[in-house]
Backbone bond lengths (Angstrom), bond angles and torsions (degrees), N, CA, C in turn:
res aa  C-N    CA-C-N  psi(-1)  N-CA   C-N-CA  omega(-1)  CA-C   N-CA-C  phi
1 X - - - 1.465 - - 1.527 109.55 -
2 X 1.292 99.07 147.85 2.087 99.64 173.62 1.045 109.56 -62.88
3 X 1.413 128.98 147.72 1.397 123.80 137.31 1.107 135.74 -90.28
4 X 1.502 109.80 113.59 1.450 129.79 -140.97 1.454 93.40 -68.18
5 X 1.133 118.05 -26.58 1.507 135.85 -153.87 1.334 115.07 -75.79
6 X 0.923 109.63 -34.70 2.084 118.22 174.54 1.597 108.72 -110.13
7 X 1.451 128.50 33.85 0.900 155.69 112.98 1.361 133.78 -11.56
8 X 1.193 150.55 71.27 1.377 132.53 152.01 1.538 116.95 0.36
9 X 1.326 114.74 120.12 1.295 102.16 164.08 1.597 152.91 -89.95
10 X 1.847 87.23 11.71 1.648 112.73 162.77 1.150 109.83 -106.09
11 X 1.343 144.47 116.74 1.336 141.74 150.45 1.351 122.96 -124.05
12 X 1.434 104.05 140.15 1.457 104.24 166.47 1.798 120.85 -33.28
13 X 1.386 114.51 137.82 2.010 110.82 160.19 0.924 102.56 -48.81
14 X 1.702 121.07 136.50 1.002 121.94 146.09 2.047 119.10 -83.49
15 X 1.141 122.15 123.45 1.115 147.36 165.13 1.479 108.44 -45.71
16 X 1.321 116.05 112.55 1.363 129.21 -167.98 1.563 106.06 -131.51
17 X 1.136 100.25 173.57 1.693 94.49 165.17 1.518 120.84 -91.75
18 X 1.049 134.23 18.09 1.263 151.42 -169.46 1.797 102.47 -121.00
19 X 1.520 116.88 -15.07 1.326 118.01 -147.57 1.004 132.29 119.72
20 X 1.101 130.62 -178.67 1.750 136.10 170.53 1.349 111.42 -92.98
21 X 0.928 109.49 146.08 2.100 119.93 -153.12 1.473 81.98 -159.70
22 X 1.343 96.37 115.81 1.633 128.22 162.20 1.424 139.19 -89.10
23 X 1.083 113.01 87.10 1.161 126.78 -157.62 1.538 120.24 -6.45
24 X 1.594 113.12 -63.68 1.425 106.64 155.56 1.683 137.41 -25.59
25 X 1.026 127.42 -27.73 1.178 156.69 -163.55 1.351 88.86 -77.73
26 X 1.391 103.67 -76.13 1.585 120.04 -163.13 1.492 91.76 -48.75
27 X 1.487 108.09 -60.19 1.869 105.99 -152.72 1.882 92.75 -59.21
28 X 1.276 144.27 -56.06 1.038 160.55 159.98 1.576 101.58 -1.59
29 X 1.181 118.27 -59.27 1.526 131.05 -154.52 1.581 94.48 -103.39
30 X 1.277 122.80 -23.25 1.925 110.67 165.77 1.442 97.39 -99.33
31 X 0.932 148.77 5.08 1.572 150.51 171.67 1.671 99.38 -74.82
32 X 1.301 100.07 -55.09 2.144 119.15 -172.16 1.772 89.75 -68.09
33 X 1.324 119.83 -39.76 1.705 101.75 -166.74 1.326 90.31 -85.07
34 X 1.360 145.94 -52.57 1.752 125.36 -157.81 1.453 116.41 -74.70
35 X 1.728 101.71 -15.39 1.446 101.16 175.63 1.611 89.19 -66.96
36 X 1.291 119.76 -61.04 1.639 110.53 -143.33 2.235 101.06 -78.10
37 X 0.931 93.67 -0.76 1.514 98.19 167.37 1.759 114.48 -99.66
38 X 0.777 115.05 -49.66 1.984 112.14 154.30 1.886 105.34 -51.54
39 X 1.192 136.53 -39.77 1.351 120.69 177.14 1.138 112.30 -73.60
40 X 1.504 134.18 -39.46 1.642 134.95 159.30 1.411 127.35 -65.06
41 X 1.243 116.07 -12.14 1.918 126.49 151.61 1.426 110.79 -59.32
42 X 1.660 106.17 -55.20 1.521 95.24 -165.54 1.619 126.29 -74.71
């Protein structure tokens, strides 16, 4: 997996088949799942 984390935090969309998905987006939406998967660990 990337690490979203050492990342630039401007990047071009990446172009998907769904659309253009902006990187932020992505990190945004695995940020919401590891939070809510670290609260069901503890």
């Amino acid at each position: 997996m990337i690490d979203l984390s050492i990342l630039p935090s401007r990047l071009p969309p990446i172009h998907t088949e769904q659309g253009p998905v902006s990187i932020q987006r992505i990190a945004l939406k695995h940020r919401d799942m590891l939070c809510e998967a670290g609260q069901q660990s503890i």
